[in-house]
C-alpha positions, 0 to 999 in steps of 0.5 A: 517521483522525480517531479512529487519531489520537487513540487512538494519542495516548491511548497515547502519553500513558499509556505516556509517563509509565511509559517510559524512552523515548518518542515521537510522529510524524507522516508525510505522503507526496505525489506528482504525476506533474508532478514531473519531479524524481521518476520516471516513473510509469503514465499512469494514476496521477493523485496521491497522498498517504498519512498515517501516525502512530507512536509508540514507546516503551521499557520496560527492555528491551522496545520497542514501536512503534504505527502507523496510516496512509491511503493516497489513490491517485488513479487515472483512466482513459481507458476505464470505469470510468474513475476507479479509485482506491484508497483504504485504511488501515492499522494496525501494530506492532513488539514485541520485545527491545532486547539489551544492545549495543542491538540490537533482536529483534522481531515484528511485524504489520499489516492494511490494508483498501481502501475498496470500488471500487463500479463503474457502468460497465465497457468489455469491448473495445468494449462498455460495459455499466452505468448511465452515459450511454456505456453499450452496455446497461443492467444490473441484476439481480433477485437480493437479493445485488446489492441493495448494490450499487444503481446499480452493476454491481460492488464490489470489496473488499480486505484483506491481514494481515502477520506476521512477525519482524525484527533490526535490528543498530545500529553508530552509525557516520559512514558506517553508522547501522543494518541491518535484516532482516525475514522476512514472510508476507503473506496477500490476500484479495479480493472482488467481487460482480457480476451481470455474471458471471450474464449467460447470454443467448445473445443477449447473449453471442453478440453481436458488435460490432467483431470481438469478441462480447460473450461472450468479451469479458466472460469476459476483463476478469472473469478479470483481476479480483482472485482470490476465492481468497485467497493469500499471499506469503512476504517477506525483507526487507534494510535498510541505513541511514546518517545523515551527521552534521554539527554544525550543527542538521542531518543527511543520510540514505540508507535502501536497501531491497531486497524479495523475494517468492515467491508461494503461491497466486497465478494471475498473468496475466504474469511477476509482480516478485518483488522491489523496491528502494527509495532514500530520501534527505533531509535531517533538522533537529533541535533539543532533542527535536525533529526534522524529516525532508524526504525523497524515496523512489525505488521500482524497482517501483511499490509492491509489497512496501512497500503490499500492497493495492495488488497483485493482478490488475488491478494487476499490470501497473503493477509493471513501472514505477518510482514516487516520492514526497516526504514529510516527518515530524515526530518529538517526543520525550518 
């Protein structure tokens, strides 16, 4: 994040001195699930906090919005593996054509990339297998494919690029700021590397314990992992935005978000959220060229539509549940 950072600063810097309009800011996003003023969300979700800086800036007609951000999503679990989390970065842009009305036509673009899960114990029912202490039995391989995975039974790799176009319509007016509409298709690509899907020993895939054999046991939690065939989904995007003005130093702000997908590709386990809804709401503070946002984001269907990577097999019945978040962003302009 370090090195995003300073490159997106380069850039800003360079741009800046050439440009009509220019701009730097910074986002950072918390949630705890002890926060009772936001909406429930999975046991399983211990906290999370994402950064994200952005700098824009406009050229005659031509506008140009630079973005990079991290996404630390920190899952715990009572049942191996037992800690979960996710952890991904994320680089985006917006490019396009500022009409005369000020009326903004654009594309734009993006990748995000999880960190590898490396994984050195999984429960299958009531099996433990891998290389922790409540382990059933102890797994390992001699095949120099699984040679990087060390200690560990399993790693798990993500990534999902995103392209599309957007309009955003500006009316300035008391009760409506802007609209927004975007159509995206998103591809996922997953993988994951295991010797666990090499066991073949009747022994072990016959051997049962609680009712359950081992064998079908572990053909169940390895369908439920990501799928290694990469699929896609197609997006339509509406936004509605309103800032109440006042006169003194301070505005509040109202975003609406509404999110559908239709999926190509993808071999669901249940009845997958094909959309998503998202409320944000705060209180801005400016002076001069400067500007500072608190808000709080309400989402109806955990992430999905807003976070790509956080979606896929293992995850998706987490969607069914709402998510929030609290987030402040300062803005300089230049």
């Amino acid at each position: 994040m370090q090195y995003k950072i300073k490159l997106l600063c380069l850039i800003s810097l360079i741009f800046s001195v050439s440009a009509e309009e220019s701009y730097i800011s910074f986002d950072q996003k918390l949630m705890d699930p002890e926060w009772s003023f936001l909406p429930e969300v999975p046991a399983t979700f211990d906290n999370s906090q994402s950064k994200e800086l952005e700098t824009g800036f406009k050229y005659k007609n031509i506008k140009t919005f630079l973005y990079a951000s991290e996404m630390n999503l920190k899952l715990l679990r009572t049942a191996e593996p037992k800690n979960v989390s996710l952890n991904a970065d994320k680089q985006g842009f917006k490019i396009g054509y500022e009409l005369k009305n000020r009326d903004y036509l654009y594309l734009l673009g993006s990748k995000q990339t999880a960190n590898p899960q490396l994984i050195n114990c999984y429960e299958f029912s009531t099996f433990i297998l891998g290389n922790c202490d409540s382990a059933n039995f102890q797994i390992s391989s001699t095949n120099p494919k699984y040679n990087t995975l060390k200690n560990n039974i399993m790693s798990i790799n993500g990534a999902t690029k995103s392209y599309g176009v957007g309009y955003k319509r500006e009316f300035n007016k008391l009760w409506l700021e802007s609209t927004v509409i975007e159509l995206i298709n998103t591809s996922y690509k997953y993988n994951w590397l295991s010797p666990l899907e090499d066991i073949g020993s009747p022994f072990l895939l016959n051997l049962t314990i609680g009712g359950i054999a081992l064998g079908d046991a572990l053909n169940r939690t390895l369908d439920q992992l990501p799928q290694r065939n990469e699929w896609e989904t197609l997006q339509l995007n509406l936004g509605l935005r309103q800032k109440f003005i006042t006169n003194h130093g301070f505005n509040f702000i109202a975003e609406y978000d509404l999110v559908f997908l239709n999926f190509s590709d993808y071999r669901e386990h249940n009845d997958s959220q094909d959309f998503n809804f998202r409320l944000r709401a705060g209180i801005e503070f400016y002076r001069e060229n400067l500007n500072l946002l608190f808000y709080g984001d309400a989402y109806l269907h955990n992430l999905i539509g807003f976070e790509p990577i956080t979606f896929n097999q293992r995850t998706e019945h987490y969607f069914d549940q709402p998510y929030g978040e609290l987030g402040l962003r300062l803005k300089v302009d230049f």
